[in-house]
N, C-alpha and C positions, 0 to 999 in steps of 0.2 A: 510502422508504429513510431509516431515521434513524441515523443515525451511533453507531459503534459500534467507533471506535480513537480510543484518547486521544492525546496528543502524544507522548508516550512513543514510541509504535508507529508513529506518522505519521514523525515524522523517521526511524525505523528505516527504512521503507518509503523513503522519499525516499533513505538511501543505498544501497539494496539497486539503485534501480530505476538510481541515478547509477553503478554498478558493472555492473549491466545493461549499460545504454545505452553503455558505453566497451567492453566485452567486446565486444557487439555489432557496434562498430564495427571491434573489433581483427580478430576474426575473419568479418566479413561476414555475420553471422547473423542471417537475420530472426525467427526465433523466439526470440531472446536477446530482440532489440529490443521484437517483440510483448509478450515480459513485462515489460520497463519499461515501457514504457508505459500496460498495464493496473496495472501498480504505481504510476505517478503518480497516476495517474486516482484509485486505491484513497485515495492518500494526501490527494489534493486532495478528495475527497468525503469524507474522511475514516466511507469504509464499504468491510466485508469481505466477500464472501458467503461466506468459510468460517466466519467467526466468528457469520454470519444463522445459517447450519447448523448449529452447535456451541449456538448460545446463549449466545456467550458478549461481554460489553460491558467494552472499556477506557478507555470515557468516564467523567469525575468526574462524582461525584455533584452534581446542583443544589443550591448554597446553600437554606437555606429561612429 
């Protein structure tokens, strides 16, 4: 898997999944929490599989 969100989309992800994870809790849902938690996950590997599937990369380009 090579990584394929830039930091842009990583913090996006980290809030989406912290708004998860509180909804989750507010209303006792575990498939709220299922998606935070694959949202961390996404953000801390910093990889997408919709983005594998689209082709599409918000990582910067390497210095050369």
């Amino acid at each position: 898997m090579k990584p394929n969100i830039g930091k842009t989309d990583r913090l996006l992800r980290i809030a989406i999944a912290i708004f998860l994870l509180i909804y989750a809790y507010w209303q006792g849902s575990w498939l709220a929490f299922g998606f935070s938690i694959f949202t961390f996950y996404e953000s801390w590997a910093s990889w997408c599989a919709f983005y594998q599937l689209i082709g599409r990369n918000s990582c910067p380009l390497p210095k050369k």
